[in-house]
C-alpha positions as CSV (number, residue, x, y, z in Angstrom):
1,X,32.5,79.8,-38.7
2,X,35.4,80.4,-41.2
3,X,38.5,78.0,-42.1
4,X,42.0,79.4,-41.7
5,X,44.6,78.9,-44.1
6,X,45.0,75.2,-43.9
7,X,40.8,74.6,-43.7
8,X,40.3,74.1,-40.5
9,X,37.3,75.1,-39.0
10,X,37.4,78.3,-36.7
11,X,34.2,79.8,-34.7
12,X,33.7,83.7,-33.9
13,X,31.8,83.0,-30.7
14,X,30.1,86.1,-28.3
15,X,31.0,84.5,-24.9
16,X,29.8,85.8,-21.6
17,X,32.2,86.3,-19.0
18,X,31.6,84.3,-16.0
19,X,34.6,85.2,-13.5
20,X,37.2,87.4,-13.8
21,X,39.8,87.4,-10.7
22,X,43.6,88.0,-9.8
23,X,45.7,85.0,-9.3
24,X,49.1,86.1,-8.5
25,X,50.9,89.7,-8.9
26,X,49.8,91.1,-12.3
27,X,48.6,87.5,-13.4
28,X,44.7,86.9,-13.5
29,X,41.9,84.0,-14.7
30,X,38.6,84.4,-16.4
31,X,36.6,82.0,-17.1
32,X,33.9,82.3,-20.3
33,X,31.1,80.2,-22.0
34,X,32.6,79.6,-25.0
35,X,30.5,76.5,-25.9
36,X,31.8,77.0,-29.8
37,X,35.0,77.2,-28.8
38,X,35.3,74.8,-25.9
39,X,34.1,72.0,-28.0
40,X,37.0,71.1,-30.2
41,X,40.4,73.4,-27.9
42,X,43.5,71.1,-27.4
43,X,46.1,72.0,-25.0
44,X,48.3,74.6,-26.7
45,X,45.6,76.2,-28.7
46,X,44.8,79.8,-28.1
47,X,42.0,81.9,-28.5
48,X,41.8,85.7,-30.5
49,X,40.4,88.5,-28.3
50,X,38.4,91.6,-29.2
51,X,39.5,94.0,-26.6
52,X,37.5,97.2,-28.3
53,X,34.8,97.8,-30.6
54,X,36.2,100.9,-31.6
55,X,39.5,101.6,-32.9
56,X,41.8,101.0,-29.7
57,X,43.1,98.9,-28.9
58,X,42.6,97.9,-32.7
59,X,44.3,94.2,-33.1
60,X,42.4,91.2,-31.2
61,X,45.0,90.0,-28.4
62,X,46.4,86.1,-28.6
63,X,45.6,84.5,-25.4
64,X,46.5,80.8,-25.2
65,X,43.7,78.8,-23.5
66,X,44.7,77.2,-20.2
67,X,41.4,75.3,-18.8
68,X,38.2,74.0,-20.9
69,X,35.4,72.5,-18.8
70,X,32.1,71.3,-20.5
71,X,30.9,74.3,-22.7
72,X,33.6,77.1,-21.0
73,X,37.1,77.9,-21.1
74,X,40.1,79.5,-19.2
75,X,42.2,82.0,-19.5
76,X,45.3,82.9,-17.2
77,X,46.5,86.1,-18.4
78,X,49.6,88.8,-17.5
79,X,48.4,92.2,-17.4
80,X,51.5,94.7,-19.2
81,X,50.0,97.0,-21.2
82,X,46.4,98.3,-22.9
83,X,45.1,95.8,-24.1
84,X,44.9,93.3,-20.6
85,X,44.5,96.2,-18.2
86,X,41.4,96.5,-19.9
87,X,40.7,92.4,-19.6
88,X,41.3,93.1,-16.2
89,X,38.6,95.4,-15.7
90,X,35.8,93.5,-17.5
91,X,33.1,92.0,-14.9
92,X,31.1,89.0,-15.0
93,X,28.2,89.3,-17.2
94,X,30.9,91.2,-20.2
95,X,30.2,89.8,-23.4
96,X,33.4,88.9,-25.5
97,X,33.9,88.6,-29.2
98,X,36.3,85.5,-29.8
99,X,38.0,83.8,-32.5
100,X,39.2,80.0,-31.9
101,X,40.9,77.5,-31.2
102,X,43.6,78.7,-33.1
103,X,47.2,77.0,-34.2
104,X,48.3,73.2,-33.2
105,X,48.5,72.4,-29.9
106,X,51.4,69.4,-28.0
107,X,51.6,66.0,-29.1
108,X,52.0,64.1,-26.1
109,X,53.2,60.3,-27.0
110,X,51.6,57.7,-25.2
111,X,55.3,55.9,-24.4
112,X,57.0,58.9,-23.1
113,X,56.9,60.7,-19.6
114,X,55.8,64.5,-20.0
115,X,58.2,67.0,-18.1
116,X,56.0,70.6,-18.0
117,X,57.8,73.6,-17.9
118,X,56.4,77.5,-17.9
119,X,57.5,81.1,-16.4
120,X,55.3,84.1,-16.9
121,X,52.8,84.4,-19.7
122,X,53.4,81.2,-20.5
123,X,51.4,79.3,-17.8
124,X,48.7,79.1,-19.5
125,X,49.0,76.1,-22.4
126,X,51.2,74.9,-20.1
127,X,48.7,75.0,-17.3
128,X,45.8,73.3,-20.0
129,X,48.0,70.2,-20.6
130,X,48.7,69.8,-16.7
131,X,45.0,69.6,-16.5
132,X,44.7,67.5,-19.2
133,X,47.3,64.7,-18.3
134,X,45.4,64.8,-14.4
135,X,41.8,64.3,-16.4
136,X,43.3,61.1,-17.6
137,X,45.4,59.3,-15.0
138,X,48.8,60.3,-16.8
139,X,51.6,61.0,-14.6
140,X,53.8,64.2,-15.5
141,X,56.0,66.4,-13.4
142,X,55.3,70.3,-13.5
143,X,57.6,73.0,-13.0
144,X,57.1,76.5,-13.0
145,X,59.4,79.4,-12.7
146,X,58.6,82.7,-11.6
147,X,60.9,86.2,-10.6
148,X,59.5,86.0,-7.4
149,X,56.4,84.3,-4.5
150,X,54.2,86.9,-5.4
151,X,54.0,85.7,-8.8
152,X,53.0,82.2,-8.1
153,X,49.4,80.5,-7.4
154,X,50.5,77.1,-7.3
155,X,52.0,75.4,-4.0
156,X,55.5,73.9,-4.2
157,X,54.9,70.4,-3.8
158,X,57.9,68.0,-5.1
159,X,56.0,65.0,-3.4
160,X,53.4,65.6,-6.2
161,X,55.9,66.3,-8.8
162,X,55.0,69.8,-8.6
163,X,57.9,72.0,-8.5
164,X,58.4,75.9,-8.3
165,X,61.3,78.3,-9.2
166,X,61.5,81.8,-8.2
167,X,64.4,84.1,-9.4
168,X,64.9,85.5,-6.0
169,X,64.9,82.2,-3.5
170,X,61.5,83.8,-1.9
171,X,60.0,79.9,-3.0
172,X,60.8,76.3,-4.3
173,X,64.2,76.2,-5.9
174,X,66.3,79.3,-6.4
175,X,66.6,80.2,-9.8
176,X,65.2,80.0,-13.1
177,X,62.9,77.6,-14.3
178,X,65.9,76.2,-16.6
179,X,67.8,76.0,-13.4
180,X,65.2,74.0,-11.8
181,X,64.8,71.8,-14.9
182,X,68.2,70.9,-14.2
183,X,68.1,70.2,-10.1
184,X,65.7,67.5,-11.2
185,X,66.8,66.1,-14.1
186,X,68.4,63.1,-12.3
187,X,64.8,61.7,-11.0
188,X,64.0,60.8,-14.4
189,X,65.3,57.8,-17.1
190,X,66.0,60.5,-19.6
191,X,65.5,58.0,-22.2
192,X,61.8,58.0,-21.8
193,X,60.7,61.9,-21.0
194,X,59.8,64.6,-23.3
195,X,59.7,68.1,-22.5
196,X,57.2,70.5,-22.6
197,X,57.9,74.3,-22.3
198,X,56.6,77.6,-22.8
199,X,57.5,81.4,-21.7
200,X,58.7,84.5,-22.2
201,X,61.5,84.2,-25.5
202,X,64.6,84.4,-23.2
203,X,63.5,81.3,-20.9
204,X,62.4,78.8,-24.2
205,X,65.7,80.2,-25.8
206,X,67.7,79.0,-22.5
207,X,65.1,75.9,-22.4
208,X,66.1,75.3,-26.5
209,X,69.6,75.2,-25.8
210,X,69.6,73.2,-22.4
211,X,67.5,70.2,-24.3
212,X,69.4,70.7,-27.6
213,X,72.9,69.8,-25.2
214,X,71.6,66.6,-24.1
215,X,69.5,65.9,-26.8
216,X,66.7,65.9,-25.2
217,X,63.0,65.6,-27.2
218,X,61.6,69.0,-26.3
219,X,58.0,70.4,-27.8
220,X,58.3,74.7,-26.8
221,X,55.1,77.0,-27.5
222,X,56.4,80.2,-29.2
223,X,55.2,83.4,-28.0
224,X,55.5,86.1,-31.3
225,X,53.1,88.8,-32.1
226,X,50.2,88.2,-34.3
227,X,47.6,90.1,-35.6
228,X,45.0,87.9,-37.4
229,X,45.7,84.8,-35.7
230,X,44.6,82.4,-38.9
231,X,47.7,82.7,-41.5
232,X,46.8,85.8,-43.5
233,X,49.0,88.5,-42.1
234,X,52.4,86.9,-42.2
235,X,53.2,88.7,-39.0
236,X,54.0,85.9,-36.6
237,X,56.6,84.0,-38.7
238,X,59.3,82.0,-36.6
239,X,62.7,81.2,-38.2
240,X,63.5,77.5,-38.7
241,X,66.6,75.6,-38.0
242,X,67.6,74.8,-42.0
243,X,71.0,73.6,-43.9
244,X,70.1,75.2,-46.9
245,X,71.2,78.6,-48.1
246,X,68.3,80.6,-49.2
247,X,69.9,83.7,-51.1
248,X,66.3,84.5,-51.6
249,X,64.6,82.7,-48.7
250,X,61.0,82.0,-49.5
251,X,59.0,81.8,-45.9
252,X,57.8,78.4,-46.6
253,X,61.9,77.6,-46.3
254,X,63.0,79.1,-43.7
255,X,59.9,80.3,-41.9
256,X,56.9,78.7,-40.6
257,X,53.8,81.3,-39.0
258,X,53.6,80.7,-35.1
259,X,49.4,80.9,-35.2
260,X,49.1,77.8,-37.8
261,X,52.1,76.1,-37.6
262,X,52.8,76.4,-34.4
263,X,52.6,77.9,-31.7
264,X,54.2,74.2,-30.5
265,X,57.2,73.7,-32.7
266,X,59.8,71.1,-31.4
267,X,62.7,72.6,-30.5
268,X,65.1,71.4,-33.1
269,X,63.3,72.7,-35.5
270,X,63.7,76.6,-34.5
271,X,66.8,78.9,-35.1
């Protein structure tokens, strides 16, 4: 165990692989005991992977944690590039060097109604607090966006408030996830909902300015690269909203670091 920079408590853990299989086009799920790990995740946390022992891939790969059941957790993942092709080839019985739970995860009010909101990578935290809100009785409404059907696992299911976007009209609502956000706005009192969103940086820009317009309380999960995962690095900072002009901005002004700060900022907060 080590702390990260604000002292809390973080577990290298060597987790065995239990399940490793393909969800959706490109996306796939593992599932790990990660009893270390599993113990103290909130939704919006993530995990630090060690893809190689050897020198490549050399950085650990942030993975946001999007299931935790008794001593294991789950990963939904997008495989574009070295580092998750090789996730994708791992089988069960792969042992996995992991550091976590990492960053602050959603602060979800007890007086407000949670709106979900994801497309692509982002699924994952996004999927953890869906799961979350079902374990306690707490009704939500989930929408996902996706370019197209092939991309999606989940059914399109308004009845259930379970809603699904695809680019490309091939499922659910045509159009983006924002677009969908919008299509449905009108079945909630928009005095008492907050919104929860996470995805690739051009859908929680879109998703930033749509909630910023109607004022709308909005908690997004920032996807940057990172390299250590625990504050040291510097290399995941996220630019802040600020009024002050910083001829020599210090980072603590105008920038907080997305893996302990965040990743969940609220949206008026960012630039």
């Amino acid at each position: 165990m080590l702390p990260d920079s604000l002292g809390r408590t973080v577990v290298i853990e060597e987790c065995k692989l239990i399940s490793n299989s393909q969800l959706a086009r490109a996306t796939y799920a593992m599932e790990l005991i990660a009893p270390g790990i599993a113990a103290s995740v909130d939704p919006g946390q993530f995990v630090n992977i060690l893809i190689s022992e050897g020198w490549s891939p050399l950085l650990r790969r942030p993975m946001s944690v999007a299931s935790r059941k008794a001593d294991r957790i789950g990963l939904i993942y997008k495989v574009v590039g070295v580092g998750t092709r090789a996730m994708a080839e791992w089988p069960p019985g792969q042992v996995v060097n992991i550091l976590g739970p990492l960053g602050n995860g959603w602060s979800v009010a007890d007086d407000t109604f949670p709106v979900l909101v994801g497309g692509g990578a982002g699924i994952a935290p996004i999927s953890f607090l869906h799961e979350d809100l079902n374990s306690h009785g707490r009704e939500h409404y989930l929408l996902m966006g996706a370019r197209g059907k092939a991309e999606h696992y989940l059914h399109h299911d308004p009845g259930k408030n379970i809603t699904l976007t695809t680019d490309d009209g091939t499922v659910g609502l045509h159009g983006t996830a924002v677009d969908g956000l919008l299509k449905v706005l009108d079945q909630f009192n928009t005095g008492q909902i907050t919104i929860f969103g996470c995805g690739p940086p051009p859908m929680l820009s879109a998703l930033k300015d749509f909630v910023l317009e109607r004022g709308l309380p909005c908690q997004l999960a920032t996807e940057t690269l990172m390299a250590c995962g625990f504050g040291i690095c510097q290399g995941c900072s996220v630019e802040l909203k600020t009024d002050e002009d910083y001829s020599r901005p210090s980072y603590r002004g105008r920038f907080k670091l997305a893996c302990v700060d965040g990743p969940v900022f609220w949206a008026h907060e960012l630039a």
